[in-house]
N, C-alpha and C positions, 0 to 999 in steps of 0.2 A: 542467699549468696550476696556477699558484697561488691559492690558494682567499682568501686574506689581500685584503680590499677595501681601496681610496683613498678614505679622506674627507677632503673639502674643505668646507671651514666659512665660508660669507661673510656678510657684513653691510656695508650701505653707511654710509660716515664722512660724509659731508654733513650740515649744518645741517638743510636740507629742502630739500622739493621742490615743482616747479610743478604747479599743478592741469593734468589734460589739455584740459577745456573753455573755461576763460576764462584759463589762463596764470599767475591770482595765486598770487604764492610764498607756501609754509607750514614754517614748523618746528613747528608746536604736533600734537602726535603723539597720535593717538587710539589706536589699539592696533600691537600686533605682533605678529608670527606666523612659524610654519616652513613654508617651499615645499623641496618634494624634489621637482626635476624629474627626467625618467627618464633612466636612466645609460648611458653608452655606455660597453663595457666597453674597457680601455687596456692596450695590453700585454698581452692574455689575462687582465688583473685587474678586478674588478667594481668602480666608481667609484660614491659615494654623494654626490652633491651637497646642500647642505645652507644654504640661503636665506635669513637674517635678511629679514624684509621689515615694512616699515612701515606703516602707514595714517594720515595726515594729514586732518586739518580742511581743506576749503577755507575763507578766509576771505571769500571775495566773496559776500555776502548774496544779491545777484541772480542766482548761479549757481546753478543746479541739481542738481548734482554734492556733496552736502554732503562727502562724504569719498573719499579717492581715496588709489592703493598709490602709491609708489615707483616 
């Protein structure tokens, strides 16, 4: 077995994105962060995924959701 792991490096290219509870679109980016979900290994190689992920402002005052992921 080879011991040498796959990492895959993503981030999404989008403007922004819809809030999930009332729908309004945001590009104004509150922070970001790394998600490593858990890896199935490939080929008997251990695969390391590696998640740009966003956190957006909602902008709808009336929603309650003030900030929400990607």
């Amino acid at each position: 077995m080879n011991d040498e792991a796959i990492n895959i490096r993503a981030r999404s290219t989008a403007a922004g994105a819809a809030c999930p509870d009332c729908g309004s679109r945001s590009s104004r980016i509150h922070s970001s962060y790394l998600r490593f979900p858990a890896d199935v290994p490939s080929a008997g190689r251990r695969v390391v995924l590696c998640l740009r992920v966003r956190r957006f402002f909602c902008p709808e005052d009336s929603c309650g959701r003030r900030t929400f992921v990607e």
